[in-house]
C-alpha positions as CSV (number, residue, x, y, z in Angstrom):
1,X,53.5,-2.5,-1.0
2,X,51.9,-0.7,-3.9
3,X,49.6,2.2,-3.2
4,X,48.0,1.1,-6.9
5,X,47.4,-2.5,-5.9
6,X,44.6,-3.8,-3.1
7,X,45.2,-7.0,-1.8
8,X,43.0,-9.4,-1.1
9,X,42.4,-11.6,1.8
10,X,44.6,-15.2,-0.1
11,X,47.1,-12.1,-0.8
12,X,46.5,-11.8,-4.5
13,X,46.7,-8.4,-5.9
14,X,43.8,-7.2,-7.1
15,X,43.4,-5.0,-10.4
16,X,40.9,-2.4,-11.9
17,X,38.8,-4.3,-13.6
18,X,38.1,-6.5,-10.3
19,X,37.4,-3.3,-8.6
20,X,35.1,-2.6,-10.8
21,X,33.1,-5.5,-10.6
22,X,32.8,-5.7,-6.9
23,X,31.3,-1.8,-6.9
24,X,29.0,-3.3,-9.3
25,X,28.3,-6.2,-7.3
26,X,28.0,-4.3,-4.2
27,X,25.8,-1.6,-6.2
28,X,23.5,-4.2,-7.2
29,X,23.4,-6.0,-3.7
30,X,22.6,-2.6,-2.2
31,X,19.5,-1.7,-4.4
32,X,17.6,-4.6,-2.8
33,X,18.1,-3.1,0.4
34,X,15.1,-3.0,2.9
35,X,13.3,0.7,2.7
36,X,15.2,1.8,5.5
37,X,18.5,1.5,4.2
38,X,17.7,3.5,0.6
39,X,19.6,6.3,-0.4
40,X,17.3,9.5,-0.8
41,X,17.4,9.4,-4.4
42,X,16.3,6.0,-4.4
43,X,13.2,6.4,-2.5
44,X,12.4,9.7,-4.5
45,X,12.3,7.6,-7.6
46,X,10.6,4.4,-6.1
47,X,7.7,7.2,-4.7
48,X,7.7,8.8,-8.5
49,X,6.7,5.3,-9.7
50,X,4.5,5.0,-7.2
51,X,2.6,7.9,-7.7
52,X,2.3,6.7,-11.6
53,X,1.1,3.3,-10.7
54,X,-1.8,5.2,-8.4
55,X,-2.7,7.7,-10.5
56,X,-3.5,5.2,-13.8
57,X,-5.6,3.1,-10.7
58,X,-7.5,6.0,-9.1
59,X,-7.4,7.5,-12.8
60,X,-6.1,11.1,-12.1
61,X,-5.6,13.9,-13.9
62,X,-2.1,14.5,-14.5
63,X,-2.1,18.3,-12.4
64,X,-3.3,15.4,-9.1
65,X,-0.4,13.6,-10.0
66,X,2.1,16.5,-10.3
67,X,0.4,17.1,-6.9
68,X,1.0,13.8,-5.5
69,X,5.1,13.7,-6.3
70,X,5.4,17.3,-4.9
71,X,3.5,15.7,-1.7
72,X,6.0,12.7,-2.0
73,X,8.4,15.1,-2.1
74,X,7.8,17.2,0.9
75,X,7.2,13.8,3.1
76,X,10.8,13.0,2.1
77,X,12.4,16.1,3.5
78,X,10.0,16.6,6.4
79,X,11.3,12.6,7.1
80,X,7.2,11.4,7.4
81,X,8.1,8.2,5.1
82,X,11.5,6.6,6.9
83,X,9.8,3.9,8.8
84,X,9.5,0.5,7.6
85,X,5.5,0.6,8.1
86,X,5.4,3.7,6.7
87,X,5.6,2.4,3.2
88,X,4.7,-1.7,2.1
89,X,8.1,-1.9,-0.1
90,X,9.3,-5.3,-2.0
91,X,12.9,-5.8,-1.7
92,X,12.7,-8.3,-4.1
93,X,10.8,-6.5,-6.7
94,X,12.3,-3.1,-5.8
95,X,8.5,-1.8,-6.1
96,X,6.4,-0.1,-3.6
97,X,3.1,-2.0,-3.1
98,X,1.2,0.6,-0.8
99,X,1.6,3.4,1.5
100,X,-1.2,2.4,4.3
101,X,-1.3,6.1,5.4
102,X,-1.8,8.3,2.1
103,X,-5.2,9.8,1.7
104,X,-6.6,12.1,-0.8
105,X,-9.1,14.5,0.9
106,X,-11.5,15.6,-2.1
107,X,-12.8,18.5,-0.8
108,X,-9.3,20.1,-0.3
109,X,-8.3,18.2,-3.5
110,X,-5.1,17.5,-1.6
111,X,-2.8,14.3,-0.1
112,X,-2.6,14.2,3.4
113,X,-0.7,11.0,6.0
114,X,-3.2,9.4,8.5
115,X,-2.0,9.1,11.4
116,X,-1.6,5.5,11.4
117,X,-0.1,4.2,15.1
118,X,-2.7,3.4,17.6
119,X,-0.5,2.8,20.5
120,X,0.4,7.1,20.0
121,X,-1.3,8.9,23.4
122,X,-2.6,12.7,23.1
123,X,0.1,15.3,24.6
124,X,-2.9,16.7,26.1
125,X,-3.4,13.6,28.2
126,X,-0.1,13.4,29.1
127,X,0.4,16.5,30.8
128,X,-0.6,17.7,34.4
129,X,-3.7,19.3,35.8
130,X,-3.8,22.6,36.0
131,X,-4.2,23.5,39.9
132,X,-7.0,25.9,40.6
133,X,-5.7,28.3,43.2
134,X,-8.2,30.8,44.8
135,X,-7.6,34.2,44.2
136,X,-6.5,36.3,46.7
137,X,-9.4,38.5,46.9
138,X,-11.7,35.9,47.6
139,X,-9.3,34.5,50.1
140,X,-10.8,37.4,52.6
């Protein structure tokens, strides 16, 4: 067997050229992957024209905008927008519809995530009581 060759399965040897288009096939079937499976640089570029499509709606100023990638940016590396529900994304379209959680606080003139999952329960609540134990002195 060649080391040049890959055959495939009716045993026909396979050239470059086929190579080629199956990458390209399988290049194009990956792109309308769910959001999950994206590639990083994907998602950053999906998000970038995001970000354009809400700043001509909410009509921002371009420094908001700059803001809003940066913000995009972060949430990527802090891994805040990796869940499905996290971001409303059509495969089909390869376009991000909405991001349920992003809010601009005006005050702070800043993007933050709502926290968007109701079933979530408070640490707090979660942990034990603290025991009250009488000190010793008292004890007396």
């Amino acid at each position: 067997m060649s080391w040049n060759t890959v055959n495939t399965p009716d045993n026909q040897p396979l050239n470059a050229s086929d190579v080629d288009a199956l990458l390209e096939k399988e290049k194009i079937r990956n792109k309308g992957d769910v959001w999950i499976k994206l590639d990083k640089t994907t998602r950053t570029q999906l998000l970038s024209d995001f970000a354009d499509k809400y700043g001509k709606e909410k009509e921002m100023s371009s420094k908001d905008l700059r803001l809003l990638r940066t913000f995009f940016k972060n949430c990527l590396d802090k891994n805040k927008l990796n869940r499905a529900k996290d971001v409303v994304y059509n495969k089909e379209t390869r376009v991000i519809t909405s991001i349920p959680a992003l809010h601009f606080n005006q005050v702070t003139n800043n993007f933050t995530l709502k926290i968007m999952d109701t079933k979530r329960v408070s640490t707090l609540k979660s942990l034990t009581p603290k025991k009250h134990s009488l000190d010793k002195d008292k004890q007396d």
